[in-house]
TIDRENTOR-225787 format. One record per atom (N, C-alpha, C, CB): residue number from 0; atom name; x, y, z. Coordinates in steps of 0.05 Angstrom, whole numbers. Atoms other than C-alpha are relative to their C-alpha. Glycine has a CB too. Layout:
<recs>
<NUM "CA" <X Y Z>>
...
</recs>
This chain:
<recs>
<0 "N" <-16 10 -22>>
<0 "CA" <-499 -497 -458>>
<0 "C" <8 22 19>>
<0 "CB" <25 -14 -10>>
<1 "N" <-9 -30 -20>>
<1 "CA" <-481 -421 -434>>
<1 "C" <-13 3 26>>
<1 "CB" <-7 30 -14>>
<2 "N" <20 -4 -17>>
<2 "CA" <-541 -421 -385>>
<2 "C" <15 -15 28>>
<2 "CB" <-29 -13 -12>>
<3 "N" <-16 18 -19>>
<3 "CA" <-518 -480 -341>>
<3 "C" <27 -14 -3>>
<3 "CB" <-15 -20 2>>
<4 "N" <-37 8 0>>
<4 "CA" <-449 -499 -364>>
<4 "C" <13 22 1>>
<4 "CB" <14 -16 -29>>
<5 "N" <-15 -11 -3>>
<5 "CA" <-387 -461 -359>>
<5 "C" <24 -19 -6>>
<5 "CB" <-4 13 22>>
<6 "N" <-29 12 16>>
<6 "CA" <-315 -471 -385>>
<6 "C" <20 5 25>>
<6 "CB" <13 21 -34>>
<7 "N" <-18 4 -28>>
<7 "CA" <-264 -490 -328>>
<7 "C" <29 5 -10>>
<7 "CB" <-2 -33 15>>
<8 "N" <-31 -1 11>>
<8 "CA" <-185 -474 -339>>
<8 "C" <11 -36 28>>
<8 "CB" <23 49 10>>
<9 "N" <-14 20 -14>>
<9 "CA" <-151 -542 -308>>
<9 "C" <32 -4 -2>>
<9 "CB" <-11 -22 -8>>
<10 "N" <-36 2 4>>
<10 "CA" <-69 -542 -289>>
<10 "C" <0 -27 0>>
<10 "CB" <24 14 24>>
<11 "N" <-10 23 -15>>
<11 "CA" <-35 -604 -272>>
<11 "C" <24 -12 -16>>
<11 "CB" <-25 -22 4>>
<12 "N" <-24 22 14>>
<12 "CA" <20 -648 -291>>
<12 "C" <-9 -28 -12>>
<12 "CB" <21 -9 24>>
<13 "N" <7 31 31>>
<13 "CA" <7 -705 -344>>
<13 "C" <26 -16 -5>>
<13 "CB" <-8 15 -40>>
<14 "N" <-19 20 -4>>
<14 "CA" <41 -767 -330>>
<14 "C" <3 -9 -36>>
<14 "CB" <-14 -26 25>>
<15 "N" <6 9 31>>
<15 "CA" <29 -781 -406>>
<15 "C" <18 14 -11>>
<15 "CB" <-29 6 -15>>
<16 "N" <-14 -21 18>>
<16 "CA" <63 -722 -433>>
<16 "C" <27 15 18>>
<16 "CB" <-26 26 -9>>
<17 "N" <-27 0 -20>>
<17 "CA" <115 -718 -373>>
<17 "C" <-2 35 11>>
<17 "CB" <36 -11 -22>>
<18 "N" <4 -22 11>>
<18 "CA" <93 -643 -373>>
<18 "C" <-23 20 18>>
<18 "CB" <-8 -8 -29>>
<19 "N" <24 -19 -2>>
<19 "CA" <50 -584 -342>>
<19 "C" <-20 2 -18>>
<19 "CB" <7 24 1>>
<20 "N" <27 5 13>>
<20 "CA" <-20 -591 -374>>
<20 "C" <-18 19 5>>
<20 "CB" <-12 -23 8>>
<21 "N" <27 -17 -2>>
<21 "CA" <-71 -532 -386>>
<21 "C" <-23 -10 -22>>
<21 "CB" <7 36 -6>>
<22 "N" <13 17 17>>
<22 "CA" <-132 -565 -405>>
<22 "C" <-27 15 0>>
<22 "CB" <-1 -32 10>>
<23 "N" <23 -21 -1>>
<23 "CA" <-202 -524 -413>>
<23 "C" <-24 -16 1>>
<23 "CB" <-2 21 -25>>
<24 "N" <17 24 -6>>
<24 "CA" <-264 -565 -393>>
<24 "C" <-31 16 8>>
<24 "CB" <14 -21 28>>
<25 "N" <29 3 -17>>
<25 "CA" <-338 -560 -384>>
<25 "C" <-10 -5 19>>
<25 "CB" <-13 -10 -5>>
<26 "N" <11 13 -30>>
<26 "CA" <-372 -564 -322>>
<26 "C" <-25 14 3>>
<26 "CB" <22 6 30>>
<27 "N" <28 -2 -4>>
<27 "CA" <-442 -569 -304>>
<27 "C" <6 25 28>>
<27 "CB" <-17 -37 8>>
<28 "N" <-1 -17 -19>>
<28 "CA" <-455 -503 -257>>
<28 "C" <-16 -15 26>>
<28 "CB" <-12 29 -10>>
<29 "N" <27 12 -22>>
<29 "CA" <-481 -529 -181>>
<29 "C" <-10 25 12>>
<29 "CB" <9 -23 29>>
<30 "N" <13 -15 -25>>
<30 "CA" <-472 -476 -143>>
<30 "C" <18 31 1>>
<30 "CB" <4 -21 34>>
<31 "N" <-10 -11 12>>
<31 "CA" <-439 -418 -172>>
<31 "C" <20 24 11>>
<31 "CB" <-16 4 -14>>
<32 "N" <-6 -18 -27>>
<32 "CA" <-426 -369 -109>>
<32 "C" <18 -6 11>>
<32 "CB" <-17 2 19>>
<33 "N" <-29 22 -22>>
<33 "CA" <-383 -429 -73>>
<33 "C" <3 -12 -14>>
<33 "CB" <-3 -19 28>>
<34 "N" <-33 15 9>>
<34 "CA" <-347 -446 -134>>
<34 "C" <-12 -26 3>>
<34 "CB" <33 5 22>>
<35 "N" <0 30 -1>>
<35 "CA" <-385 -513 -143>>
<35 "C" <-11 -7 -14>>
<35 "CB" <-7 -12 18>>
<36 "N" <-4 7 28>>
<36 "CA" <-383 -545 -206>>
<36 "C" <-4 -35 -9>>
<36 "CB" <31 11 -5>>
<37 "N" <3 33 12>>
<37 "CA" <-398 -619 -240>>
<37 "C" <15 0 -31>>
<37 "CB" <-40 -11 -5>>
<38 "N" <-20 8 17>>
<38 "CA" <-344 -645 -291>>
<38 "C" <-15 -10 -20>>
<38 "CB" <20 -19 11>>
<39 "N" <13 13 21>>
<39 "CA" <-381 -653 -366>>
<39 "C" <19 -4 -21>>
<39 "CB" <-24 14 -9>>
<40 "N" <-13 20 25>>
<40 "CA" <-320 -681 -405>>
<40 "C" <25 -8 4>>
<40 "CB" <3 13 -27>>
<41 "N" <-23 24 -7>>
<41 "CA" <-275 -721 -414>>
<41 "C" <32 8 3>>
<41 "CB" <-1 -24 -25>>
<42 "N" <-22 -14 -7>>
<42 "CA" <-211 -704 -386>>
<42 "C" <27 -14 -17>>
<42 "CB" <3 -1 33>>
<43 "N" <-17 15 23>>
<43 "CA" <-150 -718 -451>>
<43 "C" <22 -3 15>>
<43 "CB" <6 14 -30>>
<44 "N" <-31 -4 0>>
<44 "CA" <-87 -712 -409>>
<44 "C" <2 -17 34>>
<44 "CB" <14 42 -2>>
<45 "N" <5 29 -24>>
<45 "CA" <-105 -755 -338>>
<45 "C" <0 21 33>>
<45 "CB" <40 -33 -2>>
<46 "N" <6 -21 -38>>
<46 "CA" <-119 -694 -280>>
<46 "C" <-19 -25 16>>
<46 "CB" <-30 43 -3>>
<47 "N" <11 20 -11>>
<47 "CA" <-144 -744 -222>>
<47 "C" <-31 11 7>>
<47 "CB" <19 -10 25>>
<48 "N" <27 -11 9>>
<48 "CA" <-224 -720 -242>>
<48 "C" <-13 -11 -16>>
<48 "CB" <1 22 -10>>
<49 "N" <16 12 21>>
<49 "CA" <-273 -761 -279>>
<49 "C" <-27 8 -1>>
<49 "CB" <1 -27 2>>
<50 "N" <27 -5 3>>
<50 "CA" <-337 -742 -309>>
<50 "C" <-19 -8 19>>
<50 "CB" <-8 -11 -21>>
<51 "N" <17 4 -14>>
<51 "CA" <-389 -728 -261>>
<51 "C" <-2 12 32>>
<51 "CB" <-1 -24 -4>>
<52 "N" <-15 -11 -19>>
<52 "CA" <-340 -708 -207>>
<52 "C" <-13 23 8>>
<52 "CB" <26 4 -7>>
<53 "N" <8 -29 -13>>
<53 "CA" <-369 -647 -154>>
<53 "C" <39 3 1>>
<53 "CB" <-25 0 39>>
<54 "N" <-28 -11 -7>>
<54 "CA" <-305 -602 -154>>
<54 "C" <-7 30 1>>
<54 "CB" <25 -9 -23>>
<55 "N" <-4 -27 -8>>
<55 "CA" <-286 -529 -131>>
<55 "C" <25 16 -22>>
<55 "CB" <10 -2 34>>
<56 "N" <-10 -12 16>>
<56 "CA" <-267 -485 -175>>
<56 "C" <-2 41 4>>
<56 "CB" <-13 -16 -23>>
<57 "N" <1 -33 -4>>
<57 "CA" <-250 -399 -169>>
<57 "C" <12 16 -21>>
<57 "CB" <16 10 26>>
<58 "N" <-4 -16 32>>
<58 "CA" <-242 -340 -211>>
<58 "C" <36 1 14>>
<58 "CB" <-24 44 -8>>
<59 "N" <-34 -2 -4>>
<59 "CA" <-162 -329 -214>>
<59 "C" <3 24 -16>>
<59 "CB" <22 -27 -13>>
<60 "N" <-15 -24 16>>
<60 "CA" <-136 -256 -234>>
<60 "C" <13 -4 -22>>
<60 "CB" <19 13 14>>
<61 "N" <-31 1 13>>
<61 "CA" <-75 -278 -267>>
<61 "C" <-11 -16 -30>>
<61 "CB" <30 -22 23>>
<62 "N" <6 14 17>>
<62 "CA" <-113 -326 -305>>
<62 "C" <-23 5 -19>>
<62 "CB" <-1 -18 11>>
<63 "N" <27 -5 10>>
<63 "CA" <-172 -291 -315>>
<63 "C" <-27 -15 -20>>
<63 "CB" <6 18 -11>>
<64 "N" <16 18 5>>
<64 "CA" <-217 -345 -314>>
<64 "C" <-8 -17 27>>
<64 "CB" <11 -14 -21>>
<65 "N" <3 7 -26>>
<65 "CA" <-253 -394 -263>>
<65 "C" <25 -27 -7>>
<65 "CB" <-37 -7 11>>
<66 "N" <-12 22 3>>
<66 "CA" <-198 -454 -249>>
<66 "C" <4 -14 27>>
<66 "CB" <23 5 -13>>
<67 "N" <10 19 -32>>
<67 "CA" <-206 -513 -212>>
<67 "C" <18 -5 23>>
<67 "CB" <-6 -32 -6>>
<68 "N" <-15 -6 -15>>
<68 "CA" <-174 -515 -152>>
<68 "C" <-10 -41 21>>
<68 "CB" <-7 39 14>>
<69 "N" <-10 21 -13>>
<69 "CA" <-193 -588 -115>>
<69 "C" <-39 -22 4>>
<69 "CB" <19 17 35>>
<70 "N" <21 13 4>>
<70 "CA" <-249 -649 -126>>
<70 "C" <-5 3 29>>
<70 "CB" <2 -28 -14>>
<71 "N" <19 4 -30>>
<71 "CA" <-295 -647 -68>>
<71 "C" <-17 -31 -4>>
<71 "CB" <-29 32 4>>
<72 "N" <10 29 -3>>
<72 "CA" <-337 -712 -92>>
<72 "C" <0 -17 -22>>
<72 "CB" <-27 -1 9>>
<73 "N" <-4 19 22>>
<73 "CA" <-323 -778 -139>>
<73 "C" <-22 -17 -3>>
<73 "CB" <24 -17 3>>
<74 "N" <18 18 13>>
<74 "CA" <-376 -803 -178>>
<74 "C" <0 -25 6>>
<74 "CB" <3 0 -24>>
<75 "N" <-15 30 7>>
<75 "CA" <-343 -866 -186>>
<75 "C" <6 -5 -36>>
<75 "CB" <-25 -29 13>>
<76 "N" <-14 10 19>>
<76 "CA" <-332 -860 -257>>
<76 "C" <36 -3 -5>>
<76 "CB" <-11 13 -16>>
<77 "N" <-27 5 -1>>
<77 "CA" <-264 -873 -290>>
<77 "C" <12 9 -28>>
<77 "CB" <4 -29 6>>
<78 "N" <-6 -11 30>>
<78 "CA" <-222 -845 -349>>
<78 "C" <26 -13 -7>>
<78 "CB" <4 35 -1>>
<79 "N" <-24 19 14>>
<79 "CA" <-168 -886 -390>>
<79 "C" <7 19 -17>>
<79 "CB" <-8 -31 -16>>
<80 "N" <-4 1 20>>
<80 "CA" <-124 -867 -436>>
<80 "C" <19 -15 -20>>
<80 "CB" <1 16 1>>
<81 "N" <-7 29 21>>
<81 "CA" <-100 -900 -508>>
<81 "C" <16 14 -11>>
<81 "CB" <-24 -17 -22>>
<82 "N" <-16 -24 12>>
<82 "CA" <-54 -886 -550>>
<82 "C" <10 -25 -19>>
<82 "CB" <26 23 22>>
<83 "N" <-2 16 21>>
<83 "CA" <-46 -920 -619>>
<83 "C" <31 2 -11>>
<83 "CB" <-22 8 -20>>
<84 "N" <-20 0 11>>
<84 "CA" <17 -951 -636>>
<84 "C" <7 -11 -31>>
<84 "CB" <12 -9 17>>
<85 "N" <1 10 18>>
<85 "CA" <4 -984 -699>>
<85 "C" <-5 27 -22>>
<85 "CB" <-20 -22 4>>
<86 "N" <2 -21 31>>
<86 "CA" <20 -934 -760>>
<86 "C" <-19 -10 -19>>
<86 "CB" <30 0 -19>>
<87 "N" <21 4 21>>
<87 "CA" <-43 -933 -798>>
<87 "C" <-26 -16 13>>
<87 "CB" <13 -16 -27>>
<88 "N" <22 9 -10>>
<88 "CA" <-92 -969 -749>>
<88 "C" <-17 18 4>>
<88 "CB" <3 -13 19>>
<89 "N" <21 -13 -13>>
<89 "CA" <-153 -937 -745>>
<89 "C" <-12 0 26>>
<89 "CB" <-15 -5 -12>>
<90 "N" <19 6 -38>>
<90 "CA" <-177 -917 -666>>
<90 "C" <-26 -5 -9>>
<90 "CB" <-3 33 28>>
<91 "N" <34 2 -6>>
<91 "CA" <-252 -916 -692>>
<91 "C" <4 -22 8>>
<91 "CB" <-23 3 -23>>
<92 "N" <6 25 -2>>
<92 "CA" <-244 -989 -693>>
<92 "C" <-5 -6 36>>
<92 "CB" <26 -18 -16>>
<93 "N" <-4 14 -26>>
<93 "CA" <-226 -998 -619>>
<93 "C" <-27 24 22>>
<93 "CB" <44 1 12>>
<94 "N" <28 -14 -15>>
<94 "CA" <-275 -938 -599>>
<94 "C" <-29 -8 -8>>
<94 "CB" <-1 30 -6>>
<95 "N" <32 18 0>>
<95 "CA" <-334 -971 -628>>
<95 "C" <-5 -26 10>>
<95 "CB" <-10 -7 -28>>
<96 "N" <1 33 -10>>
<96 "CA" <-323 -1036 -595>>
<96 "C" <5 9 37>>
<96 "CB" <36 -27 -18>>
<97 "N" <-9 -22 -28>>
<97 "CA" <-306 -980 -530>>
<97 "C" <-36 -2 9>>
<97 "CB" <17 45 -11>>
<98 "N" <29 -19 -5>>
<98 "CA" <-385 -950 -544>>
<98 "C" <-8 -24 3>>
<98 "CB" <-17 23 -23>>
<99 "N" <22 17 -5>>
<99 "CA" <-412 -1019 -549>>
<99 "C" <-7 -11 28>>
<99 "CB" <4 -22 -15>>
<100 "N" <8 17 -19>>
<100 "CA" <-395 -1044 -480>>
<100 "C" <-8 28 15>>
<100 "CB" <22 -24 14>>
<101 "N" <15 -23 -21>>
<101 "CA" <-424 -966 -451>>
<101 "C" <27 13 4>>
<101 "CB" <-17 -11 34>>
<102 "N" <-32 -21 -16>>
<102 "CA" <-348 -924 -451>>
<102 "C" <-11 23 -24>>
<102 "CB" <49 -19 -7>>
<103 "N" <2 -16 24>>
<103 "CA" <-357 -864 -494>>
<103 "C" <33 18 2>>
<103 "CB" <-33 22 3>>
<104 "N" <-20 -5 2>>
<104 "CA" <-292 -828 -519>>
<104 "C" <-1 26 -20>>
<104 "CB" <13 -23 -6>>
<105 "N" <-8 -30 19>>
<105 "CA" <-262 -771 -547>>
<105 "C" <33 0 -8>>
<105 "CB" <-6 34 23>>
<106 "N" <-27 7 6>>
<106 "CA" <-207 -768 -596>>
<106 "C" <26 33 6>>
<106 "CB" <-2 -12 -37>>
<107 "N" <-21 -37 -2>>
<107 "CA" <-144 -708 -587>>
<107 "C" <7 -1 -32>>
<107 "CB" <44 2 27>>
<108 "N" <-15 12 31>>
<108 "CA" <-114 -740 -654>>
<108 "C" <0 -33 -6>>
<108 "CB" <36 8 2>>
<109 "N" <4 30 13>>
<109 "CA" <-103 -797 -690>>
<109 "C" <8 -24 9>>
<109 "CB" <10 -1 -23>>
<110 "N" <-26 14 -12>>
<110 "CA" <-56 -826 -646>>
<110 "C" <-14 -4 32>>
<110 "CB" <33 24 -2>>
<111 "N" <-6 1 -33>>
<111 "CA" <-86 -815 -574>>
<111 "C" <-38 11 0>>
<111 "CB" <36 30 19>>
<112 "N" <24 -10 -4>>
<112 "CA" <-163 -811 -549>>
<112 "C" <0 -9 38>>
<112 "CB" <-27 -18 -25>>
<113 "N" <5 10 -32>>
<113 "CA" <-191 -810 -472>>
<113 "C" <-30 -15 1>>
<113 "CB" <1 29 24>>
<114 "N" <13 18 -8>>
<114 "CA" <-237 -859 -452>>
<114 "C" <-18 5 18>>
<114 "CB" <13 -16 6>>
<115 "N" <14 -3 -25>>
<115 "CA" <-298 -853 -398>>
<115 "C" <-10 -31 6>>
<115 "CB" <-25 24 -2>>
<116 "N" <13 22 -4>>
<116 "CA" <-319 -918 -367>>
<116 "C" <-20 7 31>>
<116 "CB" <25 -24 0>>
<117 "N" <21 -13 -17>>
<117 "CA" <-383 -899 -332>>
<117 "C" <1 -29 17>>
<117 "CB" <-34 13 -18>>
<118 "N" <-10 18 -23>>
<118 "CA" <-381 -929 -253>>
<118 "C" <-23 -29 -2>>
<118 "CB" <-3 19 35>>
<119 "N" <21 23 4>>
<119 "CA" <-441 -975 -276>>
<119 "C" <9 -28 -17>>
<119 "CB" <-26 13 -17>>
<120 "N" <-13 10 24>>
<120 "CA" <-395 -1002 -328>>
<120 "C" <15 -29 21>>
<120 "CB" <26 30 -19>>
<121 "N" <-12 23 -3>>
<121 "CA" <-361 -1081 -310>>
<121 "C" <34 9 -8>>
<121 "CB" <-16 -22 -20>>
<122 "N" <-28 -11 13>>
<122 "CA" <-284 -1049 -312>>
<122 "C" <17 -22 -12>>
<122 "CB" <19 15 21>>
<123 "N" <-20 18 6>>
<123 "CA" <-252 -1118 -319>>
<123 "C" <-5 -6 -29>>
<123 "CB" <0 -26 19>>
<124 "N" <19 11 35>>
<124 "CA" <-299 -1125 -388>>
<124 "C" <20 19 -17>>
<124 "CB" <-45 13 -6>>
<125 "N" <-12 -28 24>>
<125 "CA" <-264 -1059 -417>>
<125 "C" <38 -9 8>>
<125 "CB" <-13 51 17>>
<126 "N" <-11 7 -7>>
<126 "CA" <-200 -1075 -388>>
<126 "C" <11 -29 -11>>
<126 "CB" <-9 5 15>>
<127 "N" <3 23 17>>
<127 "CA" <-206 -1146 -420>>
<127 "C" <13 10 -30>>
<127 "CB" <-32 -9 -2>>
<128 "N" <-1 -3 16>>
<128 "CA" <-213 -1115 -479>>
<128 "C" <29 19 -16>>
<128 "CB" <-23 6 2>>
<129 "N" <-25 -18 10>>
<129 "CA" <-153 -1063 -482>>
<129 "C" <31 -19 2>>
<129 "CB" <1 31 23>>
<130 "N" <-20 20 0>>
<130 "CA" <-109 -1121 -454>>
<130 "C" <12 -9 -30>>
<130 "CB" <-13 -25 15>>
<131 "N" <-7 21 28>>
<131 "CA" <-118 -1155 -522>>
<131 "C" <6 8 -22>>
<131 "CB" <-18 -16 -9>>
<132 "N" <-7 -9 17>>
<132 "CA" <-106 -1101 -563>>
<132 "C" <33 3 6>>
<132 "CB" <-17 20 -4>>
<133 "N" <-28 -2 -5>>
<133 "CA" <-37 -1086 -519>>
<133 "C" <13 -18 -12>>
<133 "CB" <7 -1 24>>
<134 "N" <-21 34 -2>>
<134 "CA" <-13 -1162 -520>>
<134 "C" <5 13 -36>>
<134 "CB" <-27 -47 8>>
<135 "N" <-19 -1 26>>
<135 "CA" <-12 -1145 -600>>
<135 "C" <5 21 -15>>
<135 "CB" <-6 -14 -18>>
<136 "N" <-21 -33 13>>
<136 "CA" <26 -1077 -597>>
<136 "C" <-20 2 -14>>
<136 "CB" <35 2 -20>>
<137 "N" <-1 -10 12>>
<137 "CA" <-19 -1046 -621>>
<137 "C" <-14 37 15>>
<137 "CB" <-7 -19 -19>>
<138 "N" <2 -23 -13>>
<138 "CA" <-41 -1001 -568>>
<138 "C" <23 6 25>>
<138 "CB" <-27 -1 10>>
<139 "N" <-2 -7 -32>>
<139 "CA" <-21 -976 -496>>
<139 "C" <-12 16 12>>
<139 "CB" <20 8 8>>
<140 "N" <26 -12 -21>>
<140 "CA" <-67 -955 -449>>
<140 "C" <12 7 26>>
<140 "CB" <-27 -25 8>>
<141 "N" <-12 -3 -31>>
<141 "CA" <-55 -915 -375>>
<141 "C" <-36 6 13>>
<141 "CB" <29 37 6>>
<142 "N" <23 9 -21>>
<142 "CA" <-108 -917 -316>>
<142 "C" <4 30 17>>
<142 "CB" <8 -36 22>>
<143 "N" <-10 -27 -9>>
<143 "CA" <-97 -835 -299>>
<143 "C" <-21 0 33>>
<143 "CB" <-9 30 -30>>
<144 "N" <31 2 -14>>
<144 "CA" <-173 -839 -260>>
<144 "C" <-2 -16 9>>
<144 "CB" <-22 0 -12>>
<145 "N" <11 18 0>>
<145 "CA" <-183 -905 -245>>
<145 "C" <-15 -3 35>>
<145 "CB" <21 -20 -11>>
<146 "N" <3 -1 -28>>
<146 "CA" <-238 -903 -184>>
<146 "C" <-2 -21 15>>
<146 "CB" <-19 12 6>>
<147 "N" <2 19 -23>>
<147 "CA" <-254 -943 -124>>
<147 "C" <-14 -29 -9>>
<147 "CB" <-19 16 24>>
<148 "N" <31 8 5>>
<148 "CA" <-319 -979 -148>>
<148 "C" <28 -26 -32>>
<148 "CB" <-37 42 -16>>
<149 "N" <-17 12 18>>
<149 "CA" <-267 -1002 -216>>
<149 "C" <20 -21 9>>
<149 "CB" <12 20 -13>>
<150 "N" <-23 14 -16>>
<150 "CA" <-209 -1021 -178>>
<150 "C" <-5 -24 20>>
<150 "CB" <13 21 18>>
<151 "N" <10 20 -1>>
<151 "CA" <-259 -1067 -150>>
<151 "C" <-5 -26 -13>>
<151 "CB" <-12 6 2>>
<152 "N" <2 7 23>>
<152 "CA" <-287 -1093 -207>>
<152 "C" <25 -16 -13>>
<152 "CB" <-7 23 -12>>
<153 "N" <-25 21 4>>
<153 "CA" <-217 -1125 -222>>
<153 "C" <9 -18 20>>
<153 "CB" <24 14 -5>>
<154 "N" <-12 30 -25>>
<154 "CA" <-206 -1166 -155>>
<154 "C" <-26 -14 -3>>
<154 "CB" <8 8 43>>
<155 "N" <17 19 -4>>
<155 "CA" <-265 -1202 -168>>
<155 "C" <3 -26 -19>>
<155 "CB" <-25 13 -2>>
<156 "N" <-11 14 20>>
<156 "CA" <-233 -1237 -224>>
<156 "C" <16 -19 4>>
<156 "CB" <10 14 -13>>
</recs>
């Protein structure tokens, strides 16, 4: 991955965790001179950036590292996150029923994973689906990402 990827430092504030957020991320190299970079994972804490994203990113002294500094273009994907309230429910359950309709996920812990719902993806279908886990407590889900193309995808309903 060293060749063409690179490891990004990301700040931001995380509505989730109420909190300043340093998050460390992969990104596909575009263009390396002007700091221009493609987003390869899944973002756990809800920076407004979803896989696939062109963004600008520079080296920082202080930080000594490159960190992103501002999306230049949106895929259209979208990133959710979950967060298991049921003591002892297993997330695989709700992430394999995630991968079937095309979301792929990544867990932090046992308690909390982020979500990608690629822009090809039917959002009201996934959406559907997290509804019905809420209605019976046993999750809660936030919409950190949610793009244009998605936010569609629900008024058609």
């Amino acid at each position: 991955m060293a060749e063409t990827h690179t490891k990004i430092l990301f700040r931001y504030y995380s509505d989730l965790l109420e909190d300043t957020v340093v998050e460390t991320m992969w990104a596909e190299i575009i263009d390396l001179e002007k700091g221009i970079f493609k987003l390869d994972n899944i973002p756990f804490f809800g920076p407004l950036i979803a896989t696939d994203d062109i963004f600008y990113a520079e080296f920082d002294a202080d930080e000594e590292t490159l960190v992103y500094r501002k999306t230049i273009e949106s895929f259209g994907n979208s990133i959710l996150q979950v967060v298991i309230l049921e003591k002892g429910f297993d997330k695989e359950i709700i992430r394999e029923e995630l991968k079937s309709i095309n979301c792929a996920s990544e867990g932090l812990n046992e308690t909390l994973f982020a979500v990608e719902v690629l822009k090809v993806t039917d959002y009201s279908i996934v959406k559907n689906l997290l509804n019905q886990y809420e209605l019976q407590e046993i999750i809660e889900f936030a919409e950190p990402c949610l793009s244009e193309k998605h936010r569609t995808d629900l008024l058609k309903n």
